[in-house]
N, CA, C and O atoms as a GROMACS GRO file, in nm:
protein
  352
    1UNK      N    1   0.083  -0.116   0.000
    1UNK     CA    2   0.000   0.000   0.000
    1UNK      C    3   0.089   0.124   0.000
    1UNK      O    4   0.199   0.129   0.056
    2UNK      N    5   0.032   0.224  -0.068
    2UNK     CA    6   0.114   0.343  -0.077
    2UNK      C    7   0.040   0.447   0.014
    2UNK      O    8  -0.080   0.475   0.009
    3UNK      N    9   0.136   0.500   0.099
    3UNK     CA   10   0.105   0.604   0.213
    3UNK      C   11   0.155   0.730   0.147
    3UNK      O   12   0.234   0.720   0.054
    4UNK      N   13   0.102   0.880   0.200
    4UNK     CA   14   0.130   1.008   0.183
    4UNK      C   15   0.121   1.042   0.367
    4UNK      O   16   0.019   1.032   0.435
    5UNK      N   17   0.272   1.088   0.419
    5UNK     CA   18   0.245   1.160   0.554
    5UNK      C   19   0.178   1.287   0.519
    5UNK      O   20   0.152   1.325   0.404
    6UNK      N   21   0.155   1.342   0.618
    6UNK     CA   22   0.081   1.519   0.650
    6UNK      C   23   0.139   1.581   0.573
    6UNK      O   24   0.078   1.632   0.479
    7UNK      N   25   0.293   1.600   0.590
    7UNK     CA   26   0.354   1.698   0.511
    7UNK      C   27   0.290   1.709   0.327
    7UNK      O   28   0.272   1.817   0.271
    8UNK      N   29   0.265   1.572   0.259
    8UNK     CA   30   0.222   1.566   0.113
    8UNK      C   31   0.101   1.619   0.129
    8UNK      O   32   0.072   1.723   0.070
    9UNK      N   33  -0.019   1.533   0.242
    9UNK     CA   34  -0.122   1.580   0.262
    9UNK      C   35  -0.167   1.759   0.237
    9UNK      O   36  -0.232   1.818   0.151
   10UNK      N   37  -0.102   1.795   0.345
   10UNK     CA   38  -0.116   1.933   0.365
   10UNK      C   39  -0.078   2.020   0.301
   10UNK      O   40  -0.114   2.127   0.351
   11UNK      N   41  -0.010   2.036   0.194
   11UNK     CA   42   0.064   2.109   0.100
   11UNK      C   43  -0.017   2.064  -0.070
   11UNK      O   44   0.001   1.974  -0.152
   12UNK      N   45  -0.094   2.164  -0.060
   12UNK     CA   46  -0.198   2.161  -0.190
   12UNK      C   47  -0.074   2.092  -0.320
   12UNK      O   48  -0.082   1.982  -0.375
   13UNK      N   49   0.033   2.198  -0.341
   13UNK     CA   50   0.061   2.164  -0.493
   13UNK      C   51   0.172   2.038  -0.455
   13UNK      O   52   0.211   1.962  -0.544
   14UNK      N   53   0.204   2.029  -0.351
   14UNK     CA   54   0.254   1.836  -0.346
   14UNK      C   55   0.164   1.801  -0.382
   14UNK      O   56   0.177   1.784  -0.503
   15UNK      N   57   0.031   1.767  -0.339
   15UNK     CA   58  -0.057   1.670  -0.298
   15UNK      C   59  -0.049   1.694  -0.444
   15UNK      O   60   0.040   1.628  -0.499
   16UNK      N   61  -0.128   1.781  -0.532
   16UNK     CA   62  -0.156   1.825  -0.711
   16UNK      C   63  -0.054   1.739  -0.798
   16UNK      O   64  -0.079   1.706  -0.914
   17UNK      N   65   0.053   1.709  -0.738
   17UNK     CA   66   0.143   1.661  -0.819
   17UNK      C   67   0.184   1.480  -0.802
   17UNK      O   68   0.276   1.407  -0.839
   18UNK      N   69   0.070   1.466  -0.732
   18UNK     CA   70   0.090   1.290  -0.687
   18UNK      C   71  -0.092   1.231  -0.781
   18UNK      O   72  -0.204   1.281  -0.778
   19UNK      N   73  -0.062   1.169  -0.817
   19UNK     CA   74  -0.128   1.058  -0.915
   19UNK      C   75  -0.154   0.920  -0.868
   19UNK      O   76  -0.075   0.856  -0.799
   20UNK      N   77  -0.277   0.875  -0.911
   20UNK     CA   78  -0.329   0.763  -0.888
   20UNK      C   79  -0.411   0.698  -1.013
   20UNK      O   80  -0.518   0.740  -1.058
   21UNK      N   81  -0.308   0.545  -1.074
   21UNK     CA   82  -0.422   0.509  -1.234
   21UNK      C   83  -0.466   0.342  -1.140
   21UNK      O   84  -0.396   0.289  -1.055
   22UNK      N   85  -0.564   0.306  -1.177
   22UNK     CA   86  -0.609   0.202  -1.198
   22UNK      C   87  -0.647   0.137  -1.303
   22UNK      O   88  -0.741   0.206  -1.343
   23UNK      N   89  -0.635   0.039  -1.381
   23UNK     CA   90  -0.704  -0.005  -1.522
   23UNK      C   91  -0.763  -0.179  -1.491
   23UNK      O   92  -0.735  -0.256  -1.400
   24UNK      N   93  -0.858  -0.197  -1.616
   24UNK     CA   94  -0.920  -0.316  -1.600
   24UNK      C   95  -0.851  -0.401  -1.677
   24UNK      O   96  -0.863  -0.519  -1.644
   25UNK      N   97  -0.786  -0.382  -1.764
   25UNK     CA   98  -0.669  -0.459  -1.849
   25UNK      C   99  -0.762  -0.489  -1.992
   25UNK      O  100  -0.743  -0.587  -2.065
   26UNK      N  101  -0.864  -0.384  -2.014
   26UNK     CA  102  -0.926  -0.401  -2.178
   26UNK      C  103  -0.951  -0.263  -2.173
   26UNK      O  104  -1.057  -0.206  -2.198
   27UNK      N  105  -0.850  -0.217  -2.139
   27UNK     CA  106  -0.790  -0.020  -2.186
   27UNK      C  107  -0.875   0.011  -2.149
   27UNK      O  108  -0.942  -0.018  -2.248
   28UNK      N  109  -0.979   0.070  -2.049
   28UNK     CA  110  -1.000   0.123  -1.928
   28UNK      C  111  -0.955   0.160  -1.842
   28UNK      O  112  -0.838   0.124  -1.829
   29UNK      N  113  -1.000   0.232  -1.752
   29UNK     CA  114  -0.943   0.297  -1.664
   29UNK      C  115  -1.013   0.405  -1.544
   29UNK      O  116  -1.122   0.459  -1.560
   30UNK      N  117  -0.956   0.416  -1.463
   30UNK     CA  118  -0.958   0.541  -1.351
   30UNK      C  119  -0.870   0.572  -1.277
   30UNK      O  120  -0.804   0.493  -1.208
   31UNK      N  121  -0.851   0.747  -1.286
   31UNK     CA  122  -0.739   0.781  -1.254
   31UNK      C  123  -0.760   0.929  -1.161
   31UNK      O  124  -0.876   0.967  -1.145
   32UNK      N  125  -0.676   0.989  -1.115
   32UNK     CA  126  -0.699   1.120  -1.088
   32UNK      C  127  -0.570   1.191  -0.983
   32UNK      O  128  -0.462   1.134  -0.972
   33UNK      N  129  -0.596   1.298  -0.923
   33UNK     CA  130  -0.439   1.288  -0.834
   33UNK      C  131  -0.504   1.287  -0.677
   33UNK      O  132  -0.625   1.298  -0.662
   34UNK      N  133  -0.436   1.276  -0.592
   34UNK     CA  134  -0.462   1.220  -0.511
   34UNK      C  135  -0.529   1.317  -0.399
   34UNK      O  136  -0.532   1.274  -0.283
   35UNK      N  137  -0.569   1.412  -0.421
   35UNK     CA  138  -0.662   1.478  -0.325
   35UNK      C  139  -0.795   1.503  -0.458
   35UNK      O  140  -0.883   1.587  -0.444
   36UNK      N  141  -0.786   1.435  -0.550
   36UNK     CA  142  -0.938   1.410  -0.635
   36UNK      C  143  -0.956   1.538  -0.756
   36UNK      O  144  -1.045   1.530  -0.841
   37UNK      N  145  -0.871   1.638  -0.749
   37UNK     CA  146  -0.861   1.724  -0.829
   37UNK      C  147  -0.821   1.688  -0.980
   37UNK      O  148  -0.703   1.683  -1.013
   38UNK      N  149  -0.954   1.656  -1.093
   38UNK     CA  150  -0.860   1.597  -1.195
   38UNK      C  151  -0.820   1.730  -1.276
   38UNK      O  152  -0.898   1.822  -1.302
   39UNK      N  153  -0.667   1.721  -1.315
   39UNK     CA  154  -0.609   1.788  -1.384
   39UNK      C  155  -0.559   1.739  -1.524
   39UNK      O  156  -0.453   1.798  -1.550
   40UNK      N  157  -0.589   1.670  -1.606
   40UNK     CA  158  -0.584   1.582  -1.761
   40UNK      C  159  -0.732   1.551  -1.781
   40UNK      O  160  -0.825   1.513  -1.710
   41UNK      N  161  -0.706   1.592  -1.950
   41UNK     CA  162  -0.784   1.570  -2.001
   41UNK      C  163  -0.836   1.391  -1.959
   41UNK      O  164  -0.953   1.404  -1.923
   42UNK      N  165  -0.816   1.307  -1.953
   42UNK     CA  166  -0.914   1.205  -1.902
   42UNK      C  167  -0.875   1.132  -1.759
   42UNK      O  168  -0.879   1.014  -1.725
   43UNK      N  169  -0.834   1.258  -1.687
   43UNK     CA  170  -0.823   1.208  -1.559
   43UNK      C  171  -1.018   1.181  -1.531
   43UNK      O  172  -1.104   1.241  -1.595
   44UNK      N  173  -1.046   1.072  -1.415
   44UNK     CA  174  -1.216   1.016  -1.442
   44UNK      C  175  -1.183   0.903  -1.366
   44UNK      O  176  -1.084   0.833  -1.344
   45UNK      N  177  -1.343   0.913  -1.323
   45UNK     CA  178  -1.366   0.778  -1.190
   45UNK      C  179  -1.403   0.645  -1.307
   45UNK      O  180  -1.381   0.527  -1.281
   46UNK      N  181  -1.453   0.686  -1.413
   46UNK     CA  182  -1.473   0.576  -1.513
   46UNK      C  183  -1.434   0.631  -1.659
   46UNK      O  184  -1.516   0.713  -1.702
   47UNK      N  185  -1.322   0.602  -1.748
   47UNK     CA  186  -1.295   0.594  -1.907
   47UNK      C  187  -1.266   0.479  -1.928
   47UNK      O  188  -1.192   0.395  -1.878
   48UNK      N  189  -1.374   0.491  -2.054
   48UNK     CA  190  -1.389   0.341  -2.066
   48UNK      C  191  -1.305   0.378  -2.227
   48UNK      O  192  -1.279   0.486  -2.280
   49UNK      N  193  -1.273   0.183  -2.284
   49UNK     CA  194  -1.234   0.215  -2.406
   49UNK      C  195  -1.317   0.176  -2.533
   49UNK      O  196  -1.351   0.068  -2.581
   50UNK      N  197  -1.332   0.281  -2.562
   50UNK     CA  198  -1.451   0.228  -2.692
   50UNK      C  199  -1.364   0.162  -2.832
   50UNK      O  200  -1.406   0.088  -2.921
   51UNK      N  201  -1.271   0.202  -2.816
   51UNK     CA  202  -1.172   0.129  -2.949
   51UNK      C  203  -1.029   0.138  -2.933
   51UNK      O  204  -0.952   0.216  -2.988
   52UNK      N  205  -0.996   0.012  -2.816
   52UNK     CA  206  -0.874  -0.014  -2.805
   52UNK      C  207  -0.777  -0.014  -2.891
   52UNK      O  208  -0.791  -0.106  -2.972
   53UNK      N  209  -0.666   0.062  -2.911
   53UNK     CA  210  -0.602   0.147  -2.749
   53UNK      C  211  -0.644   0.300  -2.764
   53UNK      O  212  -0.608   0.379  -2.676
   54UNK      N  213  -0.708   0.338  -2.858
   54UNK     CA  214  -0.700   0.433  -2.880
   54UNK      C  215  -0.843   0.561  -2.876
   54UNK      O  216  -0.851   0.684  -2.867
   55UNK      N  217  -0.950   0.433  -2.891
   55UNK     CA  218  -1.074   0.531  -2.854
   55UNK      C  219  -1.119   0.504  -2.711
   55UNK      O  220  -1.174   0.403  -2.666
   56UNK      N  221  -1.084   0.615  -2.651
   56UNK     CA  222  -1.164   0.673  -2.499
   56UNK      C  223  -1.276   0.752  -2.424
   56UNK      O  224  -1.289   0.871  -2.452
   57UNK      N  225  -1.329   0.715  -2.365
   57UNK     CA  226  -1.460   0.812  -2.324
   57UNK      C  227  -1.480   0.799  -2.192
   57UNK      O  228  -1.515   0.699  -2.129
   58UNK      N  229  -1.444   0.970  -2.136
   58UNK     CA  230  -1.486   0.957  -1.999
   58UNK      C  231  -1.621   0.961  -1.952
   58UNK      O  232  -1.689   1.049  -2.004
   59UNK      N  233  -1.662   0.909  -1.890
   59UNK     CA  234  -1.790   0.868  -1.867
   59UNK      C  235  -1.816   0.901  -1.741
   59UNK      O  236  -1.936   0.917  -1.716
   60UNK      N  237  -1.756   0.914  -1.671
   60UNK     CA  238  -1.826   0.975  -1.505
   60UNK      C  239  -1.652   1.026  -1.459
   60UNK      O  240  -1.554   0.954  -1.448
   61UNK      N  241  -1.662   1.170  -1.439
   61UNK     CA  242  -1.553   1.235  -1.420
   61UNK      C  243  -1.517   1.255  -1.288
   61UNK      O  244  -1.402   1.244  -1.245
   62UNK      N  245  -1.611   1.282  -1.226
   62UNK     CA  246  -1.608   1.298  -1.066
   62UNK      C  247  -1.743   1.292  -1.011
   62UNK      O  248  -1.852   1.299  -1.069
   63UNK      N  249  -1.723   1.281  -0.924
   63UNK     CA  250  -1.855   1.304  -0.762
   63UNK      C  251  -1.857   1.426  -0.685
   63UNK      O  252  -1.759   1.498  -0.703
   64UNK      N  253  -1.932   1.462  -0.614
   64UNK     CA  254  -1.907   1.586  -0.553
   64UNK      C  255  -1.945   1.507  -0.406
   64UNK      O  256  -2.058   1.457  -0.404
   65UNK      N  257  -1.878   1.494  -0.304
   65UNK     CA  258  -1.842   1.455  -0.200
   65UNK      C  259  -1.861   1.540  -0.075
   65UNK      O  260  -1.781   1.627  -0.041
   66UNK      N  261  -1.987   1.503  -0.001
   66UNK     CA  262  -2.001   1.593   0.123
   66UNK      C  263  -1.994   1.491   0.263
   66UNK      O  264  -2.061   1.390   0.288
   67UNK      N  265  -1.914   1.542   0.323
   67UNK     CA  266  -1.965   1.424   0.494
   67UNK      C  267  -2.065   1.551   0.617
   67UNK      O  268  -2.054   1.670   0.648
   68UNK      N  269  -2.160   1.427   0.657
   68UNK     CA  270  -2.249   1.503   0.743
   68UNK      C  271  -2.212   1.437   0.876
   68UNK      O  272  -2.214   1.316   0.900
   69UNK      N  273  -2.169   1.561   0.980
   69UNK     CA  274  -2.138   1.516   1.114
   69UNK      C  275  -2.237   1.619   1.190
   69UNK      O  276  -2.237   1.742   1.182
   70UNK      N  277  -2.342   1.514   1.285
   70UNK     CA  278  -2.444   1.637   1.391
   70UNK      C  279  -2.498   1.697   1.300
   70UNK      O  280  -2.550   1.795   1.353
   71UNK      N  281  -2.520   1.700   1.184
   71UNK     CA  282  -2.616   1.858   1.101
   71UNK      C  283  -2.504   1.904   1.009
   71UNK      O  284  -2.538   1.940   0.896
   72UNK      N  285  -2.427   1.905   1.029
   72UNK     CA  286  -2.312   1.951   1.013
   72UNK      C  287  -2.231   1.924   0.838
   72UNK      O  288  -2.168   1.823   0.807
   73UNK      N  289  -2.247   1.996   0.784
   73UNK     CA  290  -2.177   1.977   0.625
   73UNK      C  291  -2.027   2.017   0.616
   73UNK      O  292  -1.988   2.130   0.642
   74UNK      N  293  -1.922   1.882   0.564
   74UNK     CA  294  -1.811   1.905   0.528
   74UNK      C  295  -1.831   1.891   0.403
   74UNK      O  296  -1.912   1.805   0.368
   75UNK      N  297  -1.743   1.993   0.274
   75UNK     CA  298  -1.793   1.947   0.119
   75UNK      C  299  -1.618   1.904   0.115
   75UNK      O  300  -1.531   1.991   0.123
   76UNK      N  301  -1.587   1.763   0.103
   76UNK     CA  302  -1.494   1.724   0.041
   76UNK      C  303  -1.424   1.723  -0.102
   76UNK      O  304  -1.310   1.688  -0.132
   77UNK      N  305  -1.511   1.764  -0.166
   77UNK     CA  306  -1.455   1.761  -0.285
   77UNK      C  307  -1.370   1.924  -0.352
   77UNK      O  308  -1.397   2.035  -0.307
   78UNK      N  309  -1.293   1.904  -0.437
   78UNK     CA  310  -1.204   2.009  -0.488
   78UNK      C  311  -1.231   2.019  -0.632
   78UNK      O  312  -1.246   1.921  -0.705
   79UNK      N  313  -1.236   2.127  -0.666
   79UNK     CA  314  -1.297   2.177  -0.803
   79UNK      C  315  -1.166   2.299  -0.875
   79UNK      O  316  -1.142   2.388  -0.793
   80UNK      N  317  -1.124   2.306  -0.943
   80UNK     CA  318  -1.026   2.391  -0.965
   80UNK      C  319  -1.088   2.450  -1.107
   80UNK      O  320  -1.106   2.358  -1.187
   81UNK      N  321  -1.134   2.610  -1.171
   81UNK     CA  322  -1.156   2.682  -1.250
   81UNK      C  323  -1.061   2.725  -1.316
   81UNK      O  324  -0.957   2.739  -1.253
   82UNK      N  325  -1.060   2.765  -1.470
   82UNK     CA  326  -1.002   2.867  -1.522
   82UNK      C  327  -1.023   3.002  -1.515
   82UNK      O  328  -1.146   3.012  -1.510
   83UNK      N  329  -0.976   3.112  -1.512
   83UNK     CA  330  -1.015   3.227  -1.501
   83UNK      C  331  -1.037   3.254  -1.651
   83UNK      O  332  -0.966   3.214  -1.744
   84UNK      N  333  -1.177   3.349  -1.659
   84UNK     CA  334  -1.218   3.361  -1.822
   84UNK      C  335  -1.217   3.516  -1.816
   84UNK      O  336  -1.276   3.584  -1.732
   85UNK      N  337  -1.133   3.566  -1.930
   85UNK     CA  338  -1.139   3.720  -1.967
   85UNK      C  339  -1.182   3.777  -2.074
   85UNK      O  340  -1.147   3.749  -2.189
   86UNK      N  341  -1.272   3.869  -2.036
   86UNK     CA  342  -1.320   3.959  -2.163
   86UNK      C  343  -1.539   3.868  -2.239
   86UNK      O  344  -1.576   3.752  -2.251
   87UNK      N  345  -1.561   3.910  -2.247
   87UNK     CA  346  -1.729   3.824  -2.289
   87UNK      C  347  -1.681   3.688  -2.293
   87UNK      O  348  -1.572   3.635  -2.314
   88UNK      N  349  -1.811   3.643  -2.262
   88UNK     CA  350  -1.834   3.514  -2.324
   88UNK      C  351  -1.758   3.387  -2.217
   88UNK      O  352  -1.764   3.268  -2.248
   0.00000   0.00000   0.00000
């Protein structure tokens, strides 16, 4: 098993820069980095392969992740934007 201490934890652009792939072995896959922020084009909780090796489709990209403690809302999940300038 692969561990991250606090220090990776706690430090946003460590954590941004650590990766996690899984595959089913018929070119599929799920991947993302390890505090859930996907940053690639098919980083995804499910890409599947529609025409091995080469046709891909992400199909469920993320979850949006809340824990309820007492009433209480934590939103776990991380969302990262581009900044857009000028219309449109």
């Amino acid at each position: 098993m692969i561990q991250f201490d606090h220090g990776v934890c706690n430090d946003f652009e460590s954590a941004l820069s650590r990766e996690w792939l899984e595959t089913n072995g018929l070119g599929g896959f799920s991947s993302s980095t390890i505090v859930d922020l996907n940053t690639r084009r098919y980083h995804g909780l499910l890409t599947a392969a529609t025409r091995p090796p080469v046709g891909r489709v992400v199909l469920l990209s993320k979850l949006e992740e809340t824990l309820m403690i007492d009433g209480r809302r934590y939103e776990l999940s991380a969302n990262q934007l581009r900044e857009r300038f000028g219309p449109g």
